[in-house]
N, C-alpha and C positions, 0 to 999 in steps of 0.2 A: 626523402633519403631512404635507398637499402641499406638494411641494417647487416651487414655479417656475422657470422656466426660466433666471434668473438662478442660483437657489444652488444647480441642477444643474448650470449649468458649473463654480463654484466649486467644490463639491465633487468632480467629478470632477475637474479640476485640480489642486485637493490629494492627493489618492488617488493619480493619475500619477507628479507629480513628487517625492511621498515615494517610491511603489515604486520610482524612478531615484534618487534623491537620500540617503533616509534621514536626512535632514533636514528640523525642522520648517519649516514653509513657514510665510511670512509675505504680508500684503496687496502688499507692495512684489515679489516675488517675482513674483506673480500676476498684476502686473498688467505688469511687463516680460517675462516670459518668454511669456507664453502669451497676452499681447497683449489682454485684456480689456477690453469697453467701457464699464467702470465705474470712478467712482474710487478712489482708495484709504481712503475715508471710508466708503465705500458698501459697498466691500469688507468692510472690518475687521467693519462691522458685521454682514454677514449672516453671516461666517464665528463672529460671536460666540453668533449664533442657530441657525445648525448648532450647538456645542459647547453650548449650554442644551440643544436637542434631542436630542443626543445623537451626533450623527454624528462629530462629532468631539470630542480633550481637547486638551490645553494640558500636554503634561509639565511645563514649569518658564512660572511668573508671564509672565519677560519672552522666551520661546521661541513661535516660529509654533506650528500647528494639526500633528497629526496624523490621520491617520484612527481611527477607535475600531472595534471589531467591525459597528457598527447602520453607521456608514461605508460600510466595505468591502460588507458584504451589500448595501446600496441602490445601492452601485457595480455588482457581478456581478451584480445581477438587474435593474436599469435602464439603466446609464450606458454600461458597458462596451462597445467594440468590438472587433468579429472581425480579430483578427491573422493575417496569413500568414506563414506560414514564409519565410524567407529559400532565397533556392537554397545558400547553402552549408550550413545546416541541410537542406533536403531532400537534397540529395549524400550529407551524412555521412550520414544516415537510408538513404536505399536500400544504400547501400555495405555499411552494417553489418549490417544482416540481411539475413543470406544467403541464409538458407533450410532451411542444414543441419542433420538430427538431428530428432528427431521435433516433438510440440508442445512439451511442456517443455524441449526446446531453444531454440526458438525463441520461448519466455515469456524465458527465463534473457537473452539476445540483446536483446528487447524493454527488458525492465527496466535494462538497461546503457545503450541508449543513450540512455532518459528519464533517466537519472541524471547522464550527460554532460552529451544538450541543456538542462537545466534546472538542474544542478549541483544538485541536490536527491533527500537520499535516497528509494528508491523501497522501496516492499513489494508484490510477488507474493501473491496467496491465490488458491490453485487452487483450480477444483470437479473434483476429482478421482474419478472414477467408478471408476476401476479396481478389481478385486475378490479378496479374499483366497484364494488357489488352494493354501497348505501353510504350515503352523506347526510349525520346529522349535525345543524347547529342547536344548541340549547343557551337559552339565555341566562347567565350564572346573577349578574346584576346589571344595571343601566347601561355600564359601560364597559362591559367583560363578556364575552361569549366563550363557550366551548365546543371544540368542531372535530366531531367524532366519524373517523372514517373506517368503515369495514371492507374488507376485502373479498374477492370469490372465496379464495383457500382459509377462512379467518382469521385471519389478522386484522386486528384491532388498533387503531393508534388514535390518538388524540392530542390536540395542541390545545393553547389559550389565547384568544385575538382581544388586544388592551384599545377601545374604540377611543374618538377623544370628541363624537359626540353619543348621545342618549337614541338608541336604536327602538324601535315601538314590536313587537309581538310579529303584528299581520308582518311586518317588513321580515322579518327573519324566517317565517312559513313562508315568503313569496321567493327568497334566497334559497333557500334550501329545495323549495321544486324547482328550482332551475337548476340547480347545481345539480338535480339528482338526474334530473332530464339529459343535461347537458354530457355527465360525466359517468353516468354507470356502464362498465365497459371498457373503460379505460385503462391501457397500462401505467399501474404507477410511475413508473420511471419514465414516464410521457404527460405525468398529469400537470405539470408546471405549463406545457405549454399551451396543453389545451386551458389551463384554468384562463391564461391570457386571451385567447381566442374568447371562451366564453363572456370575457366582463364585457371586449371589445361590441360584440353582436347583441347580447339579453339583461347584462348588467351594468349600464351606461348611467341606471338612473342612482345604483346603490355603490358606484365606483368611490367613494371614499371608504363605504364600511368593506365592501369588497378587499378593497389593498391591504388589509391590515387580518384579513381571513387567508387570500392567497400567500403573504409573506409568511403567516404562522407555518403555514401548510409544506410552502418551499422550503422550510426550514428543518421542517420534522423532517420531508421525504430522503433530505440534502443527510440529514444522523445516517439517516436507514441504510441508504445506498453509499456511504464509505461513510469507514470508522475508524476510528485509529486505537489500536489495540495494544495489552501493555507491553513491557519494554521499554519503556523511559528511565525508571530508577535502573537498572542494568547500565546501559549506555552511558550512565554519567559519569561511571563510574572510568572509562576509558581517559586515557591523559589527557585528550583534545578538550577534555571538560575540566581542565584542575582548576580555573576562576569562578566565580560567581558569577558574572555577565555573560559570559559564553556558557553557560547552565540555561540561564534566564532567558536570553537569545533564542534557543534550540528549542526550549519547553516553546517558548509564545511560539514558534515558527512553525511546528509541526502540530502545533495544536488550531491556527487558520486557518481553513479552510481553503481560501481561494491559493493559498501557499501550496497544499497539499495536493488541489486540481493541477496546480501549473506543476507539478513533480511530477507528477501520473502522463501531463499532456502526451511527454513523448513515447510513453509508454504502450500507448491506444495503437491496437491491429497488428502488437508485436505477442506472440505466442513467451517469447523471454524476452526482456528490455532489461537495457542496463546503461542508464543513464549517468556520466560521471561528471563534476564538478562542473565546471563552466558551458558543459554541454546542456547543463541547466538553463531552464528561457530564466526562472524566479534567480534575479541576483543572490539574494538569501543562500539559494540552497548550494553557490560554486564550491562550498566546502564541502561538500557532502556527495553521496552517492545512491540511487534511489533504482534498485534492483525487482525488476516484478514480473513474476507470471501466471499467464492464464491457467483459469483453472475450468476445467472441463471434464462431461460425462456422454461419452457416445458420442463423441463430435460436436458438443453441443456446449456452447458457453457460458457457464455458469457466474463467471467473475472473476476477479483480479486477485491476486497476493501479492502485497508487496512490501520490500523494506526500506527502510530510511538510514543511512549512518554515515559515517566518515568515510574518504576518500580511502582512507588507510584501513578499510573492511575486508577480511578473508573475501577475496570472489569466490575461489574453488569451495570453499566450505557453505558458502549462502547460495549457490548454484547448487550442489548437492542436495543439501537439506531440501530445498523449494522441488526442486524435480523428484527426490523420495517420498516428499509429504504428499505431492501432484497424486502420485502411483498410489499410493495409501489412504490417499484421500478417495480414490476411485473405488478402489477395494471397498471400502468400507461401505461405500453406495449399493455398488454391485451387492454383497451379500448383503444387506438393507433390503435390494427388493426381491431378491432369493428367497428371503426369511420371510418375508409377506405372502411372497406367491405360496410357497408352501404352507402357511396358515392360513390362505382361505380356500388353498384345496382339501386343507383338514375339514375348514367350519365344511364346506360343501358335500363331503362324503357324509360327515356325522349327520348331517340336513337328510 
């Protein structure tokens, strides 16, 4: 269905003053607040042929209109206008990222203050290039090992593999030269797969204590590479959360993992994604809305930001924010290595 110019105001009007409101809107609503030059007969009715089409429901018989998912979409890709930041949102933004500490400092800094400006949990997924430079396992006791992995750039991480039999010394010096053989060189965000290849080929004989060294291992890397950052106590606070079950729901949902992959799924090879309600694969998340963009330096893709929330979430304001912080986030790279190069043209001259 084309929509006219008439029941694209009306629908963008409902869409607005629900995202403000969280209340259904009614013709009378629309036509005092937002000053329309139709009546309220004329109203009712197109808003009744929006909800036959689909753009909008009717929660309850004698309740206004909300928006429905086919809504909100024909909102963000037709209706919508470009919001600017306010100066006390840019102030707080430049203030708070500083600059300090390398990039994933300054991801970690980024994700904080979307989760402030927006009051909406956020989730970090690195492209993490870094590459595996040494593999130690140590044996803590019989049945415990710890398997410490370093990287080129140093980073350091370590897990705990809980065995459930009694592992002997030589067997763990013969594990770990193959793991170091097998896997030095490797991109972490690639080493799940190689660690599979390798049990497949050189650790056939140790594949029980193996599986419980590569799960530790896929688990850390799996924290590393998406994190979910705060913003939770914010968001509860929004109406959609006024019960106890729908709190508890939301906490567990956005705290599993594989929940969080299938939000992102459709998000992969879109520079901006905005994935809304039912356009969700995860049933979980039809109520929600999962808005994310690349985040990149010189063409060069660094990793994902993304938000989590209600259907009923400002788009212009979380599209803003994400695209000012993107700019800011760069900025701050940029003189980052501005600031370097010119301190080692200092060390150089004083040499």
């Amino acid at each position: 269905m084309n929509l006219d110019e008439r029941k694209k105001k009306i629908l963008s009007s409902v869409v607005e003053d629900y995202i403000e409101s969280a209340e259904p809107v009614g013709s009378k609503t629309l036509v005092e607040k937002y000053h329309l030059d139709y009546s309220s007969a004329t109203i009712r009715n197109d808003m009744k042929i929006l909800e036959e089409e689909g753009y909008l429901e009717q929660p309850h018989v004698s309740a206004g209109r909300i928006p429905s998912t086919k809504g909100y979409r024909y909102y963000v890709d037709n209706l919508m206008k470009e919001r600017k930041l306010s100066m006390v949102e840019i102030d707080y933004i430049n203030s708070t990222i500083n600059g300090f500490g390398d990039v994933d400092d300054i991801f970690e800094q980024v994700a904080d203050v979307v989760s402030k400006v927006l009051s909406t949990p956020t989730v970090i997924t690195r492209n993490n290039t870094d590459t595996i430079e040494h593999i130690k396992v140590v044996k803590i006791s019989d049945k415990l090992l710890l398997i410490v992995l370093m990287s080129k750039n140093g980073t350091v991480k370590d897990c705990i593999a809980k065995l459930t039999d009694v592992v002997e010394d030589n067997v763990i010096d013969q594990m770990t030269n193959i793991l170091n053989q097998n896997l030095t060189g490797t991109p972490l965000k690639e080493l799940h797969l190689v660690l599979n290849n390798v049990i497949k080929k050189d650790l056939k004989a140790f594949s029980g204590v193996m599986e419980e060294i590569v799960n530790s291992i896929k688990y850390e890397m799996s924290k590393d590479l998406k994190k979910l950052n705060s913003g939770v106590e914010q968001i509860l606070e929004k109406p959609e959360f006024s019960d106890v079950q729908t709190i508890k729901n939301f906490v567990n949902m956005i705290s599993t993992k594989e929940i969080i992959d299938s939000a992102l799924e459709k998000s992969n090879n879109n520079k901006l994604s905005i994935v809304i309600g039912s356009e969700n694969k995860e049933v979980l998340l039809n109520d929600y809305t999962v808005i994310s963009l690349d985040i990149e330096k010189d063409n060069k893709y660094l990793g994902k930001l993304s938000v989590i929330g209600p259907k009923r979430m400002n788009y212009a304001k979380t599209i803003s924010t994400l695209k000012y912080i993107n700019e800011k986030f760069n900025n701050t790279l940029k003189l980052n290595k501005d600031s370097k190069a010119k301190g080692d043209y200092s060390e150089k001259r004083r040499d």
